[in-house]
C-alpha positions in Angstrom: 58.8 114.6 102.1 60.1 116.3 104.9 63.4 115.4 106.5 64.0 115.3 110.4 67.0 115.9 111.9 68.2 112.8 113.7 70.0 115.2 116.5 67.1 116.7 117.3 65.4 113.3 117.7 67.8 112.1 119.8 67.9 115.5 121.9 64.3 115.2 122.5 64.2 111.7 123.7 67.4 113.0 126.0 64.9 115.9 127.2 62.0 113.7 128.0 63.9 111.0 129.9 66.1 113.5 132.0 62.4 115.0 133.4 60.9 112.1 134.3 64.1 110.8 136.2 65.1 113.7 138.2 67.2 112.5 140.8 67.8 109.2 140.0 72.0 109.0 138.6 71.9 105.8 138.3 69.0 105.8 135.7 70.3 108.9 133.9 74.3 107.6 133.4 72.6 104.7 132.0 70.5 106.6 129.7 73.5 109.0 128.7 75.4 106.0 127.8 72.7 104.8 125.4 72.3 108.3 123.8 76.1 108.3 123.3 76.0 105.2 121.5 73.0 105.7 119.4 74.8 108.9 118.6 77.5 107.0 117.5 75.0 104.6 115.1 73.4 107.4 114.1 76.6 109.3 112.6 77.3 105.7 110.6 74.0 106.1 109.1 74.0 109.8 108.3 77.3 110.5 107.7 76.2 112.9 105.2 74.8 115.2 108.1 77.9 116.0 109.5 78.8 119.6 109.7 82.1 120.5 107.8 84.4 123.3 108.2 85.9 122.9 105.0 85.8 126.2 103.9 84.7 125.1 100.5 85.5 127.6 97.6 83.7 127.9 94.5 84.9 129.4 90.5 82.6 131.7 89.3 81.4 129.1 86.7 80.8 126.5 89.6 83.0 124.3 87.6 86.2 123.6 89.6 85.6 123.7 93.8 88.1 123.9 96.7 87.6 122.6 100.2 90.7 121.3 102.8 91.4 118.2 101.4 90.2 118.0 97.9 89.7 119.9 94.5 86.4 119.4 92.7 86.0 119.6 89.1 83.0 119.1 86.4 84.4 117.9 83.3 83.4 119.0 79.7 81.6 115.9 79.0 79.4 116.9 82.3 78.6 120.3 81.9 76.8 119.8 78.5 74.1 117.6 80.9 70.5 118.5 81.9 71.4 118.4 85.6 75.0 119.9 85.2 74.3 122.8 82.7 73.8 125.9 84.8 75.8 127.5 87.7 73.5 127.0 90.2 73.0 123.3 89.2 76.7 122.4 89.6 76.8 125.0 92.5 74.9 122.8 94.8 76.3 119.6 93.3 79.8 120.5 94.3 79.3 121.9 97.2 76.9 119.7 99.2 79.0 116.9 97.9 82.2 118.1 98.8 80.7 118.4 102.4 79.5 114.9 102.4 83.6 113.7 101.0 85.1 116.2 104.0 83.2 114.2 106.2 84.1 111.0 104.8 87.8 111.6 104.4 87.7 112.4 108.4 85.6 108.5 109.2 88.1 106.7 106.6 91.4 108.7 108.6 89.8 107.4 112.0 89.8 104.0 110.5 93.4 103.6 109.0 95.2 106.1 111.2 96.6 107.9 109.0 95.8 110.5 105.7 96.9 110.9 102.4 98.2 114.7 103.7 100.7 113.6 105.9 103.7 114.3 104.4 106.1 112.1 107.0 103.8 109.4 105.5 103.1 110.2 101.7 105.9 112.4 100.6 103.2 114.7 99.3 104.4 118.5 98.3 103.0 121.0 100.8 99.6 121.8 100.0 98.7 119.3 97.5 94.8 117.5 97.8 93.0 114.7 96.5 91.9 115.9 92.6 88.6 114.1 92.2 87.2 114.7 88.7 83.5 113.9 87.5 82.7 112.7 84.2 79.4 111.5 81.9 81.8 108.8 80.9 85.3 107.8 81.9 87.2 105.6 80.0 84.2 105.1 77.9 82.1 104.0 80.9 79.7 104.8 83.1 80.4 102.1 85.2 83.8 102.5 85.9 86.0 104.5 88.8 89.2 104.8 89.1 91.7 106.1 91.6 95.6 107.1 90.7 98.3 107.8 92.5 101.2 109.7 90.7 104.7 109.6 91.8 108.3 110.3 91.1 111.8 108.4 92.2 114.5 110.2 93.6 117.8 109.0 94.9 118.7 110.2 98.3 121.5 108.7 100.8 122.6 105.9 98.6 119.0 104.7 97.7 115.5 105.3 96.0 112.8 107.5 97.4 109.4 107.6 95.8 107.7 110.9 96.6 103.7 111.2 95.4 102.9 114.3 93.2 99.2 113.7 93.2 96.2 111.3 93.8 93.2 111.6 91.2 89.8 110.3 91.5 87.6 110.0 88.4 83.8 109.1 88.8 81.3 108.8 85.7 79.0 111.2 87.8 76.6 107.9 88.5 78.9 106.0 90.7 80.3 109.3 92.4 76.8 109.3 93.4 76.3 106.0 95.4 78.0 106.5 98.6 79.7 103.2 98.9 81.9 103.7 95.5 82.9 106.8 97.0 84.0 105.2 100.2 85.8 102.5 98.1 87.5 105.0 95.8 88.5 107.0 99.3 90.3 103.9 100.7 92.5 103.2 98.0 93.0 107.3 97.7 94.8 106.5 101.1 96.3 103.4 100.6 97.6 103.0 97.5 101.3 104.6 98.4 101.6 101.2 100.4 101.6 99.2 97.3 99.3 96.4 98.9 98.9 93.2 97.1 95.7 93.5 94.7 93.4 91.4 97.0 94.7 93.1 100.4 94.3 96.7 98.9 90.5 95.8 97.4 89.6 93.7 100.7 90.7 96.9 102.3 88.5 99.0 100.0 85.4 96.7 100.3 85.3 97.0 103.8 85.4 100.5 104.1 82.1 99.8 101.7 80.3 97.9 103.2 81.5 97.9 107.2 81.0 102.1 107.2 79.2 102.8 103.9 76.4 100.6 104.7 76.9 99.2 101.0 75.4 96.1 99.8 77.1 95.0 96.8 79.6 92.7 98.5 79.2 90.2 101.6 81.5 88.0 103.2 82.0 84.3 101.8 83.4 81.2 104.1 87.2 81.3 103.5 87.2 77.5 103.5 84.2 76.5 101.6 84.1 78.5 99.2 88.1 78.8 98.2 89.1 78.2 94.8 92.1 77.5 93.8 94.2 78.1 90.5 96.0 75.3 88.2 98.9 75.2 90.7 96.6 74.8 93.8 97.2 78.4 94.9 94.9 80.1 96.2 93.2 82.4 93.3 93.3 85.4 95.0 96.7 85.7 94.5 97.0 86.3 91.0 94.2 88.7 90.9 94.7 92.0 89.0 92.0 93.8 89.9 88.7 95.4 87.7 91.2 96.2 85.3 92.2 92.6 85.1 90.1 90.2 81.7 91.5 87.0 83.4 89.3 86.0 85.6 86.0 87.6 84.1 83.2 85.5 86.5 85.9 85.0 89.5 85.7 88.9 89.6 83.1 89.2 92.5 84.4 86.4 94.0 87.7 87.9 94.0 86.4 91.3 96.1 84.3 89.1 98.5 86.8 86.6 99.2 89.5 89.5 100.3 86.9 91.4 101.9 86.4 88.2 104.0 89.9 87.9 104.7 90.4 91.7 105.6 87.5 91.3 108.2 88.6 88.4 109.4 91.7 89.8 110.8 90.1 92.6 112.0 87.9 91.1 114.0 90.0 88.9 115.5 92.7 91.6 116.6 90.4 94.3 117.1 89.9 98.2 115.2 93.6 99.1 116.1 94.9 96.2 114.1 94.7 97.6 110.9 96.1 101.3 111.9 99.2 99.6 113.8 100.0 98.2 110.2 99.8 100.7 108.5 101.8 102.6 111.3 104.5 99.7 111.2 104.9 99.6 107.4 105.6 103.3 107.8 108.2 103.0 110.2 110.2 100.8 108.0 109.5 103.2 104.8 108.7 99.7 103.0 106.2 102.1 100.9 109.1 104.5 99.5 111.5 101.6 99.0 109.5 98.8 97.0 110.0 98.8 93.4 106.8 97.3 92.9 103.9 95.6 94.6 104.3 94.2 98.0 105.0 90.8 97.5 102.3 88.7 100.0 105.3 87.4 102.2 106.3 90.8 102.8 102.5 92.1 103.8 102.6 88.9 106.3 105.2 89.4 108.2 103.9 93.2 108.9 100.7 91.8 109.7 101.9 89.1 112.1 103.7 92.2 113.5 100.5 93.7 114.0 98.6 91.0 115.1 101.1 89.9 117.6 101.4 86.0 116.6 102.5 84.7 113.7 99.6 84.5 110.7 101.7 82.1 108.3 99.6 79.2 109.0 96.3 81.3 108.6 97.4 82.2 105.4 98.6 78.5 104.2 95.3 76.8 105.4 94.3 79.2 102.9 96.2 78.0 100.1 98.9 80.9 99.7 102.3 80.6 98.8 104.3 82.0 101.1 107.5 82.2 102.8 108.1 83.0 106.4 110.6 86.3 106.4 112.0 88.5 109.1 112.5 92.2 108.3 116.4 92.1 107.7 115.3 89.5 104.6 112.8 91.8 103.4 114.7 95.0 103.7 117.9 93.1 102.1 115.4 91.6 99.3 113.7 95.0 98.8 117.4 96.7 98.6 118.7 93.7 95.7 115.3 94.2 93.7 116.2 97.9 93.4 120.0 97.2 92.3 118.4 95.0 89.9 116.3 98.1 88.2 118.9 100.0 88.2 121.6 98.2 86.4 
């Protein structure tokens, strides 16, 4: 089947309309407007299309490939398959999919703010890209992607730094080829430094999925209706450990939809900068280099209350979460006795 170029479409429709309205600007800067925004559809849809200037560079076996954010490599298990035996097989794998991830790591940075590459935000050693590796299996799946974040403690000026040394993507090659798992995986590639609470981080994750990946696994859920609560009345998001969690087996799905609900939520509410002026204020603070562990909900609240510009505590105990209304001097102290703690 042959494949037309959206562009062109949209070019051609600009064409026509411009000829038959000569003359009339008021007619024309409405139409302009309307191309713009179907533009603007269009590059959601085919995000694929979009032209990269990556650069990419390719081994001589077509086994390991470089672009400006990432490294691409086949693994053993992969190479031995049909579709993945021969150079010029993994040659156009690679390559046309590195594209398609260069022009998903620019749509995920628009959306957060930030990247993974800044060093001012990550700590990251100069030079240093995403590792994404594809498999036949990983971890004895085929089902199954997973995205890691390495790091390293140092002690500087009288208190604990956390600098990242790498962040690794593995995909069973049949996920890495559904577009919304690798959208997912992106999300947390960028935003697991914060050490977000399990829901916030997957909510996070799932809307990247399904809001610009067009992905259908997950929808949103009525945050009142359809809570459930654990054996202490909390709400049972909070104890979530994620998809490498066996505790709460068929609460699973409703675990991602009901923090993807959440996530959305808020961001609709306070509108797309919400999210990126979070991210920015966490930054600011350096909460990310000085936790010792996950961000404890409270702490996430009072940055998003921050953001938000009013105070989300209540939002969040209609909910049914336990928290505590902090300012930043508590969490900072907090943060600062948790780490004495470790260290004695």
């Amino acid at each position: 089947m042959k494949l037309y170029d959206p562009w062109k479409i949209i070019n051609g429709l600009i064409g026509l309309f411009i000829a038959s309205t000569i003359g009339c600007t008021q007619l024309n800067e409405m139409h302009e407007r309307k191309a713009t925004e179907a533009k603007n559809r269009l590059k959601k849809q085919y995000v694929t299309l979009a032209r990269s200037d990556a650069g990419i560079q390719v081994s001589d076996s077509s086994v390991s490939f470089e672009s400006k954010h990432y490294v691409l490599i086949f693994s053993e298990d992969l190479q031995k398959l049909k579709d993945y035996d021969s150079v010029d097989e993994r040659h156009g794998v690679g390559h046309g999919s590195l594209v398609y991830m260069e022009s998903l790591y620019d749509f995920v940075h628009d959306i957060f703010g930030f990247e993974p590459g800044s060093q001012d935000v990550y700590g990251f050693e100069p030079n240093q890209k995403i590792k994404i590796v594809l498999h036949d299996f990983y971890n004895g799946s085929k089902h199954q992607a997973v995205t890691q974040t390495q790091s390293r403690t140092e002690y500087q000026n009288g208190g604990f730094i956390k600098k990242i040394t790498g962040i690794q993507m593995d995909f069973p090659i049949e996920m890495y080829n559904q577009r919304p798992v690798k959208a997912h995986e992106l999300a947390h590639a960028f935003t697991n430094i914060y050490l977000l609470p399990t829901w916030f981080a997957e909510g996070i994750a799932v809307l990247v999925e399904v809001e610009y990946a067009k992905g259908n696994e997950h929808g949103k859920v009525d945050l009142y209706d359809d809570l459930k609560l654990d054996l202490d009345g909390v709400n049972a998001i909070q104890g979530w450990g994620g998809h490498v969690g066996t505790t709460f087996g068929p609460l699973t799905h409703w675990c991602y939809n009901y923090s993807y609900s959440i996530v959305s939520e808020l961001k609709q509410r306070y509108g797309s900068q919400f999210y990126p002026t979070f991210f920015r204020l966490v930054e600011e603070d350096r909460l990310h280099q000085k936790l010792p562990g996950k961000m404890k909900d409270s702490f996430l609240l009072y940055y998003l209350s921050q953001s938000a510009g009013e105070d989300l505590i209540p939002f969040f105990l209609d909910l049914k979460f336990k928290v505590s209304e902090l300012s930043k001097k508590d969490i900072l102290e907090m943060i600062q006795q948790m780490n004495l703690t470790i260290t004695q």
